[in-house]
C-alpha positions, 0 to 999 in steps of 0.5 A, a space after each residue: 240477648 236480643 239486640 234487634 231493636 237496639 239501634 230504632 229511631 224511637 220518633 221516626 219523624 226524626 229520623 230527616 233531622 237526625 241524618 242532617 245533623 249527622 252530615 252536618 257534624 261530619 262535614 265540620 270535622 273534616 269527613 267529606 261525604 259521610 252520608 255516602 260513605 263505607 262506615 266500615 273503612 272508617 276507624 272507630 275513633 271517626 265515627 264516635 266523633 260524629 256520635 259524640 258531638 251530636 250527643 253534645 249538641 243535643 243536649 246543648 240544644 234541650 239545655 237552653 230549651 229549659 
């Protein structure tokens, strides 16, 4: 299976909002510095609350758009 572009930005002008709002999150629930930070040393429950509520977010967001 060919995972190579599993993880591509499909919009790539979004890319700006999608980091912000991923410091954002991450500064919320208590990871300072995520930006900066090994991803590798955290454990998988930190970052898949960080990919979690911004999935949540988004869909909030669109949800009121409607």
């Amino acid at each position: 299976m060919n995972n190579s572009g599993r993880n591509r930005t499909l919009v790539p002008e979004a890319k700006e909002g999608l980091n912000r709002l991923k410091t954002e999150v991450a500064s919320e629930i208590g990871l300072q510095n995520y930006e900066g930070a090994d991803k590798g040393n955290l454990s998988s429950r930190q970052n898949g609350s960080v990919g979690g509520e911004m999935v949540k977010r988004m869909v909030q967001n669109y949800e009121q758009g409607l």
